[in-house]
Backbone as a printed PyTorch tensor [residue, N CA C, xyz], in Angstrom:
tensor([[[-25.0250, -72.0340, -13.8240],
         [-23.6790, -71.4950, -13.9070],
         [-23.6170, -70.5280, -15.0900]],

        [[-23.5760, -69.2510, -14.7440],
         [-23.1490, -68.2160, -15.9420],
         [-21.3800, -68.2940, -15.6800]],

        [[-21.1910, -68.1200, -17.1480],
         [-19.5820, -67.9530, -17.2440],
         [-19.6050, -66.6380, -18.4370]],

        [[-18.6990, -65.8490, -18.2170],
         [-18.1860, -64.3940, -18.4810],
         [-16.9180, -63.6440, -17.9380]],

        [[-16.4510, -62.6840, -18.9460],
         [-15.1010, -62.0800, -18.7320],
         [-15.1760, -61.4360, -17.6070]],

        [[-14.7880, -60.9920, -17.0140],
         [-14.5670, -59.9820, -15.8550],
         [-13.0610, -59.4790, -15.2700]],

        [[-12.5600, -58.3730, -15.7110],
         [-11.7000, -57.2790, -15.6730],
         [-10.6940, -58.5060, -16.9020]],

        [[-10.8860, -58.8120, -17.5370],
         [ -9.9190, -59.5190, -18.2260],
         [ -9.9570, -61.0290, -17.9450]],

        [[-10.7340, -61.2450, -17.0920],
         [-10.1430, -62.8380, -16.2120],
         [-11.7550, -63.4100, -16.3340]],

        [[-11.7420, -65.0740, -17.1960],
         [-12.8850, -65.7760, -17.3170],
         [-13.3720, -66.0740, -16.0550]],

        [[-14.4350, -66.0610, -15.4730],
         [-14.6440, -66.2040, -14.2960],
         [-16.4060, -67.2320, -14.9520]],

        [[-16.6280, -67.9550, -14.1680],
         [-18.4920, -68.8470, -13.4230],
         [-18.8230, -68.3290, -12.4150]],

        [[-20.0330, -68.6050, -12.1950],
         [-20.2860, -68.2100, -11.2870],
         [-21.7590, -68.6380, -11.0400]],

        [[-21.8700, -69.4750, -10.1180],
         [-23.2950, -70.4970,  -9.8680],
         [-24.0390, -69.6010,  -9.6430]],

        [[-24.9020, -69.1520,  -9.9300],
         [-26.0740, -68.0520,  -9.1180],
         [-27.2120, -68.0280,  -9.9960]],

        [[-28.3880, -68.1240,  -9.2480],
         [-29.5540, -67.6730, -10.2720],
         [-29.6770, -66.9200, -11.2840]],

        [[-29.9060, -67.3040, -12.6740],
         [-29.3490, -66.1420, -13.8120],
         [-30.4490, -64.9630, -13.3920]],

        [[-31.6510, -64.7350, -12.2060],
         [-31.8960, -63.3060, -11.8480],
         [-31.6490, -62.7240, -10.8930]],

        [[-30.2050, -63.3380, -10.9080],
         [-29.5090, -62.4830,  -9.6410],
         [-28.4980, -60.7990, -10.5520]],

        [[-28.7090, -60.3950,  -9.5470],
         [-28.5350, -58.9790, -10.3340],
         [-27.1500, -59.1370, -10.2750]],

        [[-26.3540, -58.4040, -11.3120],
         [-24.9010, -58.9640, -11.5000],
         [-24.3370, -58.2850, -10.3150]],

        [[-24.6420, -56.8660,  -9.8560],
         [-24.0580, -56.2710,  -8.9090],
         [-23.4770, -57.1820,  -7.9080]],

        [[-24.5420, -58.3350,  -7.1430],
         [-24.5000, -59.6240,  -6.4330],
         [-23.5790, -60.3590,  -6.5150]],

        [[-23.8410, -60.7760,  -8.0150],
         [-22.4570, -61.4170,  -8.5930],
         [-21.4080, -61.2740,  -8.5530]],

        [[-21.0790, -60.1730,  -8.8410],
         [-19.7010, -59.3630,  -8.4940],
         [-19.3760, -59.3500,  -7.4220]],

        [[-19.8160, -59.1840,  -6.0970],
         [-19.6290, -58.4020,  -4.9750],
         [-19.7970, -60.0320,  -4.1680]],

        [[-21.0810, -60.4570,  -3.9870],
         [-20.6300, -61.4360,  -3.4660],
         [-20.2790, -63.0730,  -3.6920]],

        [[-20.2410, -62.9620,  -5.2130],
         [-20.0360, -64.6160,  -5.6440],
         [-18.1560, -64.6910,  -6.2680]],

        [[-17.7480, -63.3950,  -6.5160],
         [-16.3790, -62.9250,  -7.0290],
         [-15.7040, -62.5270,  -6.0170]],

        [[-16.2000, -61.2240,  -4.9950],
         [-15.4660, -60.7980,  -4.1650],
         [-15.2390, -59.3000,  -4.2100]],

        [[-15.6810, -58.6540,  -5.2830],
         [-15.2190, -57.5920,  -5.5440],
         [-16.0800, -56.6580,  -5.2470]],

        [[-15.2790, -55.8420,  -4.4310],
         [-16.3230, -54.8570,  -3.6570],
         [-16.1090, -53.7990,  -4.0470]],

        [[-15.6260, -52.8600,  -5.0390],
         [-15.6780, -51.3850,  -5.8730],
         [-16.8240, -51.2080,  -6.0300]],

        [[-17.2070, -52.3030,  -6.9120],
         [-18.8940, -51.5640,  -7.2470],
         [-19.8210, -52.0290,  -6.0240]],

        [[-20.5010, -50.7890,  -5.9780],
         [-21.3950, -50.0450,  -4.5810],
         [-22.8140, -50.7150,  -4.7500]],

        [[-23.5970, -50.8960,  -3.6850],
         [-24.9870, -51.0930,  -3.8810],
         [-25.3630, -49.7450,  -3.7300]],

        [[-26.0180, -48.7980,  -4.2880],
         [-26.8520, -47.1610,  -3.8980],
         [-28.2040, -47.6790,  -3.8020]],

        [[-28.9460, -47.5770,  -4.6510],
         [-30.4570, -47.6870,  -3.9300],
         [-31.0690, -48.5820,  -4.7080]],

        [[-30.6030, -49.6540,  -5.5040],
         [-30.9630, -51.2840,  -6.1760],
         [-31.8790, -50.4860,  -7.0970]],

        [[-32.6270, -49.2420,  -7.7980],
         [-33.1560, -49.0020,  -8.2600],
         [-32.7710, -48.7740, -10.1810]],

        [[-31.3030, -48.6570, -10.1530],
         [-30.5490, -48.1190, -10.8900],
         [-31.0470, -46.7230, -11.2210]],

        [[-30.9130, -46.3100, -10.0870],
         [-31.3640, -44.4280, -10.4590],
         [-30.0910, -43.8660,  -9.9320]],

        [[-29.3430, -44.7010,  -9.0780],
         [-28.2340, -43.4110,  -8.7770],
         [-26.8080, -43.4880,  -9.3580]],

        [[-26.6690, -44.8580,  -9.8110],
         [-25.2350, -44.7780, -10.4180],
         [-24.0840, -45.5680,  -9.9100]],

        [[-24.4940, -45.7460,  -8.4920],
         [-23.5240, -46.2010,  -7.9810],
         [-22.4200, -47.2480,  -8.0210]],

        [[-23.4690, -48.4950,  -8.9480],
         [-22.8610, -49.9240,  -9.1770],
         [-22.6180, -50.1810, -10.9880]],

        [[-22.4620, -48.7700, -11.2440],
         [-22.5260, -48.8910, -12.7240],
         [-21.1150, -49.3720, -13.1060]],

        [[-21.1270, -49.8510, -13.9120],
         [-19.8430, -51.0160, -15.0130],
         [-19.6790, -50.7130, -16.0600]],

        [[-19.2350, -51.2490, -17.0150],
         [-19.1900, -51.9520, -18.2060],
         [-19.1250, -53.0900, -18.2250]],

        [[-20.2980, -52.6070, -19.4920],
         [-20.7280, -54.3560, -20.4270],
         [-20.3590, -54.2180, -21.9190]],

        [[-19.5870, -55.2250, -22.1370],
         [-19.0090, -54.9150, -23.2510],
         [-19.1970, -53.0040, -23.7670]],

        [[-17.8990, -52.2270, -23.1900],
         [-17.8430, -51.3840, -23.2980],
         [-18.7230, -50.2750, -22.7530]],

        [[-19.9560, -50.5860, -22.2650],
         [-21.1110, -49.2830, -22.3130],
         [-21.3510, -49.6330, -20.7400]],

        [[-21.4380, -48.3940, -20.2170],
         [-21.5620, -48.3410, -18.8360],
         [-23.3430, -48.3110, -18.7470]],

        [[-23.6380, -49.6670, -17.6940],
         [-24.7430, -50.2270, -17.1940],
         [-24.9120, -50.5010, -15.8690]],

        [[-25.5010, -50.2520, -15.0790],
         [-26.1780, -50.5920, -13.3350],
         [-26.3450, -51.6310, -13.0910]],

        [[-25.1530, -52.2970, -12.4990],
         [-25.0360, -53.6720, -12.4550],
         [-26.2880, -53.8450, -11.5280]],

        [[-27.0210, -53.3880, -11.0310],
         [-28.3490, -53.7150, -10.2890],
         [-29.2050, -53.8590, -10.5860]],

        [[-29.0210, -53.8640, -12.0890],
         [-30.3050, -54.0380, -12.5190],
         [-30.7320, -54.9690, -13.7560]],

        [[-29.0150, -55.3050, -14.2790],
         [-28.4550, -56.3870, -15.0690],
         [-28.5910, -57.7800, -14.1260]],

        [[-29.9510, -58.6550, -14.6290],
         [-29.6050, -59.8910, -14.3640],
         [-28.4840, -60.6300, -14.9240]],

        [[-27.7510, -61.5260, -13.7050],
         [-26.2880, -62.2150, -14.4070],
         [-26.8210, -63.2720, -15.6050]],

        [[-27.8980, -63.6420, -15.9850],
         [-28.2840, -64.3990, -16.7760],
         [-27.8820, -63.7230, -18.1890]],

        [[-28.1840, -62.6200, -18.0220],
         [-27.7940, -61.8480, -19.5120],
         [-27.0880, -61.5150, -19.7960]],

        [[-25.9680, -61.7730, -19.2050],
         [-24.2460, -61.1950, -19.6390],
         [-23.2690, -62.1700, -19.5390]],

        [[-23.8940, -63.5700, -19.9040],
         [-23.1350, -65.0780, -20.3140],
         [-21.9100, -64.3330, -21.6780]],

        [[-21.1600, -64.3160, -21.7890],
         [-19.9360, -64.4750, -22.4690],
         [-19.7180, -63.0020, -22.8530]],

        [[-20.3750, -62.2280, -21.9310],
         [-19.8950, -60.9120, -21.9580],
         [-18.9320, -60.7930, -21.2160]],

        [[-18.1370, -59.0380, -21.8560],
         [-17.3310, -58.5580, -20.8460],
         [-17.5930, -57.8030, -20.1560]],

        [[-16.8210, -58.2620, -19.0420],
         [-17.4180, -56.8620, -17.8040],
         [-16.1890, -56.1360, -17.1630]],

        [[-16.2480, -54.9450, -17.5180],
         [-15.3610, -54.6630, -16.5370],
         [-15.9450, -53.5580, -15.5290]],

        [[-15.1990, -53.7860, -14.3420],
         [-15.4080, -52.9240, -13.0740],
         [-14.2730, -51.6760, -12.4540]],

        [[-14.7450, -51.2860, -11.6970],
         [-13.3260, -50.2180, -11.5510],
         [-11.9100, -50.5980, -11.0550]],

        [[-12.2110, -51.8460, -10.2660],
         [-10.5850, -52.8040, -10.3060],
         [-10.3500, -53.2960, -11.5300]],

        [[-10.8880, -53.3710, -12.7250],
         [-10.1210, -53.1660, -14.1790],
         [-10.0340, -52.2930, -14.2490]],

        [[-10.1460, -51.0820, -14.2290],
         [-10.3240, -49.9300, -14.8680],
         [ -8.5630, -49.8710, -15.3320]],

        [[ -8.1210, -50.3050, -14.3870],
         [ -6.1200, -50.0250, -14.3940],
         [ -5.7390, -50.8140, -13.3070]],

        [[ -4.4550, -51.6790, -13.4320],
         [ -4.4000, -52.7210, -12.5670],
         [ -3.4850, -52.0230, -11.3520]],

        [[ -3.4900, -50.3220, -11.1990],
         [ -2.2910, -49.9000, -10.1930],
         [ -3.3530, -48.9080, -10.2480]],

        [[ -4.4990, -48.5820, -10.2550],
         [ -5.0520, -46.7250,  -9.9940],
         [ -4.1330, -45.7190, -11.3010]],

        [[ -3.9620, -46.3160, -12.3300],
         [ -2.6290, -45.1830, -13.1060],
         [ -3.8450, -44.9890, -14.3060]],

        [[ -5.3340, -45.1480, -14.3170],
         [ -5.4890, -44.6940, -15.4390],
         [ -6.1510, -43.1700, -15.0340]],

        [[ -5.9440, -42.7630, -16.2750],
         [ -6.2650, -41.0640, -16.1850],
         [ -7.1460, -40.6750, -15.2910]],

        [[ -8.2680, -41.2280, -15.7860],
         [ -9.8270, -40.4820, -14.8720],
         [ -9.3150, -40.6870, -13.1480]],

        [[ -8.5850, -42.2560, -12.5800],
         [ -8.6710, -41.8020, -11.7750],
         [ -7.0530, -41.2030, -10.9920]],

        [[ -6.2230, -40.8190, -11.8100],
         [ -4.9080, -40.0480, -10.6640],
         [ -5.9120, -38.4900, -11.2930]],

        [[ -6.5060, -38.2570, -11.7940],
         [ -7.0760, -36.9640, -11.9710],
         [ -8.0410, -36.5510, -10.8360]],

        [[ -8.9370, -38.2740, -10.6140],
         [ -9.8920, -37.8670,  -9.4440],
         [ -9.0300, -37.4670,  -7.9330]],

        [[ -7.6160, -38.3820,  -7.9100],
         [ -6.9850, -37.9320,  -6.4170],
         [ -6.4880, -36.4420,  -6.5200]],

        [[ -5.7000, -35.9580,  -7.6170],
         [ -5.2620, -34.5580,  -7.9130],
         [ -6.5660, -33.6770,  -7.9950]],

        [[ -7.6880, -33.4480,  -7.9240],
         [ -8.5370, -32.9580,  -7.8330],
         [ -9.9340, -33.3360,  -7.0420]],

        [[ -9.1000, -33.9960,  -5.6040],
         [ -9.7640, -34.1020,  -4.3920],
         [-11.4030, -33.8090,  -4.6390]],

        [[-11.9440, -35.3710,  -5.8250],
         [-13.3130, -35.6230,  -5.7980],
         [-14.0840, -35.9110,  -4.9250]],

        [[-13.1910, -37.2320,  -4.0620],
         [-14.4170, -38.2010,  -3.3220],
         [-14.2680, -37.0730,  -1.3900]],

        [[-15.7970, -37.4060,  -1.3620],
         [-16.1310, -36.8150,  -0.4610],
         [-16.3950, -38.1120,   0.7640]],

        [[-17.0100, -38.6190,   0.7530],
         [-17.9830, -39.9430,   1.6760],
         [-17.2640, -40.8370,   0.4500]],

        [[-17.1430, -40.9540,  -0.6460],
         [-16.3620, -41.6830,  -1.7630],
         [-17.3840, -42.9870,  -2.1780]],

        [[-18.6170, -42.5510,  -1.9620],
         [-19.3100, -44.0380,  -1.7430],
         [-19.6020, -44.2530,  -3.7690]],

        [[-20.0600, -43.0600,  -3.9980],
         [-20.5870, -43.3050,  -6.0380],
         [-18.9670, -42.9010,  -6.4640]],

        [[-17.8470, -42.9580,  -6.1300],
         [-17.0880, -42.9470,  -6.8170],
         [-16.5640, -43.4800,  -7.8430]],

        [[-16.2100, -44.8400,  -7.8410],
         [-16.7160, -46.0860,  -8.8070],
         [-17.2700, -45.7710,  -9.9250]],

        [[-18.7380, -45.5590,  -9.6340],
         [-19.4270, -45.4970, -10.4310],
         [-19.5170, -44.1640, -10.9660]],

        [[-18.9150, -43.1590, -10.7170],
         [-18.8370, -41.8910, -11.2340],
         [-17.8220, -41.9790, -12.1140]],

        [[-16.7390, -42.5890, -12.0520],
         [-15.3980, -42.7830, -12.7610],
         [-15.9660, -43.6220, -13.8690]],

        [[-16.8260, -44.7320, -13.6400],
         [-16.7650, -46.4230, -14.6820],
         [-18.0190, -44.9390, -15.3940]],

        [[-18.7360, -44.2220, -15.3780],
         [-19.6380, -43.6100, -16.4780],
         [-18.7100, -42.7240, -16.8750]],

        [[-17.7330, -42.0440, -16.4730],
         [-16.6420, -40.7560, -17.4790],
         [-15.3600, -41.5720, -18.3230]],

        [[-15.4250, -42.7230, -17.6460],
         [-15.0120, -44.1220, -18.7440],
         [-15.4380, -44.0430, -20.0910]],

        [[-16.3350, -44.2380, -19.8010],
         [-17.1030, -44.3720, -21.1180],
         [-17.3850, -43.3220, -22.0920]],

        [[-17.3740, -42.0730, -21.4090],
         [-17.7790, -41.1670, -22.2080],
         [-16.1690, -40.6740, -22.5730]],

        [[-15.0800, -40.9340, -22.5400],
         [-13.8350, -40.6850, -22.9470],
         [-13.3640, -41.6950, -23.3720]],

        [[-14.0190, -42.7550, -23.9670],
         [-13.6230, -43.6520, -24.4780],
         [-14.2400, -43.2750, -25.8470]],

        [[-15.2690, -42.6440, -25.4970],
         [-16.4110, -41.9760, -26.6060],
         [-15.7150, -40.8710, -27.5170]],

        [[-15.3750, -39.9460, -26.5620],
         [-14.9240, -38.6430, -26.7000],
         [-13.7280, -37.9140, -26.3810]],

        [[-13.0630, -37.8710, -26.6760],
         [-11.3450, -37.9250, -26.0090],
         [-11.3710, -36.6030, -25.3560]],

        [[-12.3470, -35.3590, -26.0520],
         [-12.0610, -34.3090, -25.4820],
         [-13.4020, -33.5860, -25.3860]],

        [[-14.3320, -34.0590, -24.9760],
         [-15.7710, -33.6900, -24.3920],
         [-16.1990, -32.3360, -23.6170]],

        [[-16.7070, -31.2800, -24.2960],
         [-16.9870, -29.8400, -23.3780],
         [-17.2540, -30.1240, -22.5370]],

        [[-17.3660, -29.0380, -21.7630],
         [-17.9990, -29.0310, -20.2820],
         [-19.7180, -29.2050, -20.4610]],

        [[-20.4420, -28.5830, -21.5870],
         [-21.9560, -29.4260, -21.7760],
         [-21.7780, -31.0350, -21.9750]],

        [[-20.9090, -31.5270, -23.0960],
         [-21.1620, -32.7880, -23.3310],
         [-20.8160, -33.6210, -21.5730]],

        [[-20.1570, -33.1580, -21.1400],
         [-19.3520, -34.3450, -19.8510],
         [-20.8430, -34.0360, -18.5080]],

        [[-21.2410, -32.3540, -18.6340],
         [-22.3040, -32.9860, -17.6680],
         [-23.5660, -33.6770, -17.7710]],

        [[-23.6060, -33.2640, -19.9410],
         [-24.9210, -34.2550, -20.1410],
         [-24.7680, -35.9450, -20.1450]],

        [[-23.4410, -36.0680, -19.9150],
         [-23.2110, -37.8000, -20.2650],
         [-23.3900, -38.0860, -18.5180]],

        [[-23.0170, -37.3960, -17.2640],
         [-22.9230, -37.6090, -16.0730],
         [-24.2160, -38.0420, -15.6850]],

        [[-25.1130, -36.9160, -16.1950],
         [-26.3570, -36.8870, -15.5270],
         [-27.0780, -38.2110, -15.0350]],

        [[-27.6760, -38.1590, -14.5160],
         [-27.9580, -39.6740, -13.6510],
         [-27.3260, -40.4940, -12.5020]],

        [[-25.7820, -40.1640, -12.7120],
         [-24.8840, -40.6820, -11.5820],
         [-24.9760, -39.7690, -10.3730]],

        [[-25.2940, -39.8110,  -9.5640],
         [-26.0000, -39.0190,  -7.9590],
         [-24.4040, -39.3650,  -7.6500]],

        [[-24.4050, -38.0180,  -6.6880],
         [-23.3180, -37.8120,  -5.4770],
         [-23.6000, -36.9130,  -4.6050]],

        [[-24.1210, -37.6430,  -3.1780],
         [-24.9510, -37.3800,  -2.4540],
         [-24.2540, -36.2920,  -1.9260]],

        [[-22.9340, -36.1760,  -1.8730],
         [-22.0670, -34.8060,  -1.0130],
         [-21.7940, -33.3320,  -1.8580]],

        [[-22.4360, -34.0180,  -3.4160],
         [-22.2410, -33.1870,  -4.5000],
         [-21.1860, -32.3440,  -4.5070]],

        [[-20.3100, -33.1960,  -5.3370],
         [-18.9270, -32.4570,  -5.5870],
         [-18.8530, -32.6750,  -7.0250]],

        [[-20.1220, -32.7590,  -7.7560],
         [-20.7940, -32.3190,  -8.8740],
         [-19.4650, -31.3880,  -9.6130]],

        [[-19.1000, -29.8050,  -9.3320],
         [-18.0910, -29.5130,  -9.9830],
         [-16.2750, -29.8970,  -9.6640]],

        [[-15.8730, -30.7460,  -8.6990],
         [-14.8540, -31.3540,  -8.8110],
         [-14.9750, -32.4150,  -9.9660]],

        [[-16.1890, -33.6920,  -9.4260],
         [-16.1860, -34.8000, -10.9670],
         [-15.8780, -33.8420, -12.2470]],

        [[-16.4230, -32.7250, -12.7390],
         [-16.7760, -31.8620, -14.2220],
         [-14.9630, -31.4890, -14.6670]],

        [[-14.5270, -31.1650, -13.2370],
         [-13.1360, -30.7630, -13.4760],
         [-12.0630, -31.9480, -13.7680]],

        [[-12.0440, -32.9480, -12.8400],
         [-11.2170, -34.0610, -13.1020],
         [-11.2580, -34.4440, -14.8350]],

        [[-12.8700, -34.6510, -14.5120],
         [-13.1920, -35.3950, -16.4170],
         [-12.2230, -34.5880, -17.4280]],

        [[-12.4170, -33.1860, -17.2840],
         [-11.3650, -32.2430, -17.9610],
         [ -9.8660, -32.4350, -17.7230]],

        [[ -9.5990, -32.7260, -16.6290],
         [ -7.9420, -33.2230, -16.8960],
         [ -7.7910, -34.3790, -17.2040]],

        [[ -8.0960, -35.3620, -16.9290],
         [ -8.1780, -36.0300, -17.5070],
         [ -8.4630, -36.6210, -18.9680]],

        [[ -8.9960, -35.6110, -19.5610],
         [ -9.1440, -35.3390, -20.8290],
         [ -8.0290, -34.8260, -21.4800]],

        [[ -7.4010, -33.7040, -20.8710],
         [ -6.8060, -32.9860, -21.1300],
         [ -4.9620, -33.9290, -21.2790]],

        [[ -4.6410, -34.7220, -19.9640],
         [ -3.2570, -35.1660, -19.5890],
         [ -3.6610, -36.8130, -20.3960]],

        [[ -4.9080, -37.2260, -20.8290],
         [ -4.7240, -38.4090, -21.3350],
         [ -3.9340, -39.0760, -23.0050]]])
């Protein structure tokens, strides 16, 4: 039994501590935001926060994040009202919408970092998060209003 925060709320959760937390989340919690992409953690898709720093829940065994916090993109804001994402609907990001999640939970972080991040800093912090329909310069733009209206 690992026990840990998740979006605010203590949660257990019986599972092999090398079950990848993504698992955990998705099917021992219920919460299906964060995406499986290719279990490799190369594309981004199931990325989180762990205590603050956005990580690939696919690749985080749940063994190692006992009395950590986690939050996912159903924390991110308990109504869709935080910045990054009424910026992502006003600037018609998601395409197939599948790395969305995880495109939002990594510009999380880097505006948690950086309140007002150039257009170099936001695509060097992106890099790594794949979006297979590449709408590459919609994400670059949102991050900016969102920057901008936060």
């Amino acid at each position: 039994m690992v026990s840990f925060t998740l979006n605010s709320r203590q949660v257990s959760v019986d599972a092999d501590p090398k079950t990848p937390l993504l698992w955990a989340i998705r099917d021992h919690v219920g919460l299906t935001g964060t995406k499986y992409g290719c279990g490799a953690g190369l594309c981004g898709a199931c990325t989180v926060h762990i205590d603050g720093v956005a990580q690939r829940a696919c690749q985080t065994d749940v063994g190692s994040i006992a009395g950590k916090k986690i939050v996912t993109i159903e924390g991110l804001s308990p109504n869709s009202s935080h910045p990054l994402q009424k910026a992502w609907v006003a600037e018609e990001v998601p395409q197939c919408g599948y790395c969305q999640s995880g495109q939002i939970m990594k510009a999380a972080e880097l505006l948690a970092a950086n309140k007002k991040p150039t257009r170099a800093q936001i695509v060097k912090h992106m890099d790594g998060n794949i979006c297979r329909c590449g709408t590459y310069p919609r994400i670059v733009r949102a991050i900016q209003r969102a920057a901008r209206e936060a």
